[in-house]
N, C-alpha and C positions, 0 to 999 in steps of 0.2 A: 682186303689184303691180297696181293698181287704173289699167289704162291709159286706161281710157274716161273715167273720175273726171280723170284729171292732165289728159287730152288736152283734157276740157270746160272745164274752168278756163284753161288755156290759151289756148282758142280764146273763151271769154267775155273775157278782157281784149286778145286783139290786134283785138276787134271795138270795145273799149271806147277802144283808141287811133286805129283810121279812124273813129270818130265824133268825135275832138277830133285830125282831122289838122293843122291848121294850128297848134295849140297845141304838138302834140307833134313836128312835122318842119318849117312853113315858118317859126318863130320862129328855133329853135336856126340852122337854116343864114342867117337874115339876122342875127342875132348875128354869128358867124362869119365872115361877109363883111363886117360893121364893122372887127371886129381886123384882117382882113388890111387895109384899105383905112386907118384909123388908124397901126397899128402895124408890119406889111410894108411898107407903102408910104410915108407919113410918116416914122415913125421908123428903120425899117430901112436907109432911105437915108444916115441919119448914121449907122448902126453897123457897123463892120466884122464881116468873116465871122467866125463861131464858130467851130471847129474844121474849117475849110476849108469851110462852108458857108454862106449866105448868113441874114442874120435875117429872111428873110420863111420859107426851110423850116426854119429853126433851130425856128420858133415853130408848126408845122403838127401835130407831135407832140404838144407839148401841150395845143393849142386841140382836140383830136379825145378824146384822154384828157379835157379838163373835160366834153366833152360826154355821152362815155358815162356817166360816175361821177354825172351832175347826171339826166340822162335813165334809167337805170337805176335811180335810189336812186329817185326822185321816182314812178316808174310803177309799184314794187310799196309804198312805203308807201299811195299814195293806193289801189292797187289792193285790200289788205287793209282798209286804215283805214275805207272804205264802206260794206262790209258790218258792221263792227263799229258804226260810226256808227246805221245803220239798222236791225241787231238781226238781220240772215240770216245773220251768219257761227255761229249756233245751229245753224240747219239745217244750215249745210256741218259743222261739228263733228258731228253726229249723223249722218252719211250714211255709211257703210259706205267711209271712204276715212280712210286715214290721214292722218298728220299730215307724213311725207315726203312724201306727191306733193299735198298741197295745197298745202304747200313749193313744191315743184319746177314747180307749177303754174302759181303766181305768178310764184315767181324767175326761170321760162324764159322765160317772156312779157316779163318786164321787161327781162330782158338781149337778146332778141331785137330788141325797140324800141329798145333804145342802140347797137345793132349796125347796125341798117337807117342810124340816124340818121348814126352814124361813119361810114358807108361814104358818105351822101348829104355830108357835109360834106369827107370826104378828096376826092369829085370837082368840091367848089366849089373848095377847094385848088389843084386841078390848072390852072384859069382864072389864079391867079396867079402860081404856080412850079412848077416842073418837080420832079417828087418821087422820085427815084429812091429806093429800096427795098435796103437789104443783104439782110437777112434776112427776107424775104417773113412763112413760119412762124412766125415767134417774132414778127411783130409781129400776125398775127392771134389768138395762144396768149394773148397780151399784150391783148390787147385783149376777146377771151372773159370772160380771166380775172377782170382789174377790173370789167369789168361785170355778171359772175356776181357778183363780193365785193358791189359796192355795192349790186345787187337785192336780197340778199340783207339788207345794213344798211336797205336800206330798210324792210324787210319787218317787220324786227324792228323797227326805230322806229314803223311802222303798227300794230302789237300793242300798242305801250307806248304810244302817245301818246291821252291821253284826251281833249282836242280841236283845233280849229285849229292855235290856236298854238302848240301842244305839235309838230303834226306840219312845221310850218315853221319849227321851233328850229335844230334843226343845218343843215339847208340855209342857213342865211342867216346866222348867227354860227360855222361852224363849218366844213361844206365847200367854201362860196364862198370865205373867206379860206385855208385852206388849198391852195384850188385857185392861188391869186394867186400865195402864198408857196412857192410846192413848185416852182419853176422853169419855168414857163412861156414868160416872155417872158426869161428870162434863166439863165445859167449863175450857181449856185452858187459857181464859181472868181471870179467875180466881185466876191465879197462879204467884207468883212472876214474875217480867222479866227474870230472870236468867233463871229459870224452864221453861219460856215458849219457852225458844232459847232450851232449851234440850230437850224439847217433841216436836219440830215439826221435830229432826232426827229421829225420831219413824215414819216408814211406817204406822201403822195403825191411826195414827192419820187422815190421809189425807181419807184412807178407809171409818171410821167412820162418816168423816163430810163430805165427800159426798153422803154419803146415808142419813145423818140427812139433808143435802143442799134440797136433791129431797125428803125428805118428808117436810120440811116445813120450808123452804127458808132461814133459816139460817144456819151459818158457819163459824168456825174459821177459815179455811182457803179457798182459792180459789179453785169453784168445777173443774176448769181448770187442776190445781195443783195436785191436789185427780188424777184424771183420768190420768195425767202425770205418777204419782207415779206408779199407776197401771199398767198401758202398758208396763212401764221399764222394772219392778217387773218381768212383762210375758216373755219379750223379753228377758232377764238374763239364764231366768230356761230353757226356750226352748233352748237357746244357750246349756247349762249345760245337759239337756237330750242328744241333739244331739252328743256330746263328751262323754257320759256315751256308748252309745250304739256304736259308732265308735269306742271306744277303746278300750272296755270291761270292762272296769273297775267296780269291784266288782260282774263282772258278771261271769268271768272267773276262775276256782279253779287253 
């Protein structure tokens, strides 16, 4: 294992997010204080409690979940896609470092930046309700974990995407509406039956309420299931990187 290789990469994109700190950490938390000031406090007023809890922490699990999955995916596509852009990810291909820790290079940098960001958002949270925690562990396990998958998705979309528009495809038709539709601002039980059989094939539904399971023990679906969904999700992409770099596809002119 090539530690000095993974660690440089590494250390080149968490230098690449303090030069666009206000992009990458003061946007997302004044986002974030919109919803809660919109929809905790506007709308939450007229909604009764969810499952004995109130709708401004009802909705603090998920608003923390869109952030890592938007902030992780986004920091290692664009973090891959620039150097392909500009013709050096040649040189990292040829450099005595494999193709897992330039992987893990990327993916850990990104999921690190969605992590800093969850944590700076869960203490804006704190200013509007009080957040008691069930399961402490399984809601940081939970929160690793998505944001490891979606570095990861990003990463692969930054190899595949051959320009702009290509690498702002799924963020904006695909994980943003997903992020909307997967329970956020609302419980599942809520929704006809028809609709509730159509959002549990939405991966991020299972994301979602397992990180709302480990903060405060309820759940529309099983946290068993959640973490199911997730491993798969990993076990897919990682298959997918390993056939990207074995066969070069979009790496090759």
């Amino acid at each position: 294992m090539n530690w000095i290789g993974l660690w440089t990469i590494y250390k080149k994109e968490m230098q690449r997010t303090r030069r666009v700190l206000f992009q990458s950490v003061v946007s997302p938390v004044i986002t974030t204080a919109l919803y809660f000031v919109v929809f905790g406090s506007a709308i939450g007023s007229a909604v009764d409690t969810i499952g004995g809890i109130s709708y401004a922490q009802f909705i603090v699990p998920g608003l923390i979940m869109m952030a890592l999955l938007a902030n992780s995916f986004s920091a290692a596509s664009s973090g891959i896609y620039f150097p392909k852009f500009i013709g050096s990810i040649y040189e990292l291909l040829s450099a005595p470092i494999s193709y897992i820790e330039i992987t893990a290079g990327y993916v850990l940098a990104a999921t690190t930046r969605a992590l800093l960001i969850g944590a700076i958002i869960f203490g804006v949270a704190l200013f509007f309700t009080p957040l008691p925690i069930v399961h402490p562990w399984w809601a940081l396990v939970f929160a690793v974990l998505v944001s490891f998958v979606f570095a990861l998705f990003g990463f692969v979309v930054g190899l595949w995407a051959s320009n702009f528009e290509q690498l702002g495809l799924l963020p904006t038709f695909v994980i943003a509406p997903l992020s909307f539709l997967g329970g956020v601002f609302y419980s599942i039980d809520m929704l006809p039956p028809f609709w509730q059989t159509v959002t549990l094939f939405n991966p991020l539904v299972y994301m979602i309420n397992g990180l709302r399971w480990a903060f405060f023990g309820i759940t529309d679906v099983h946290p068993v299931w959640s973490m199911s969904v997730i491993l798969l999700f990993m076990a897919v992409l990682f298959v997918i990187v390993g056939w990207i770099f074995k066969t070069g596809y979009k790496l090759r002119k």
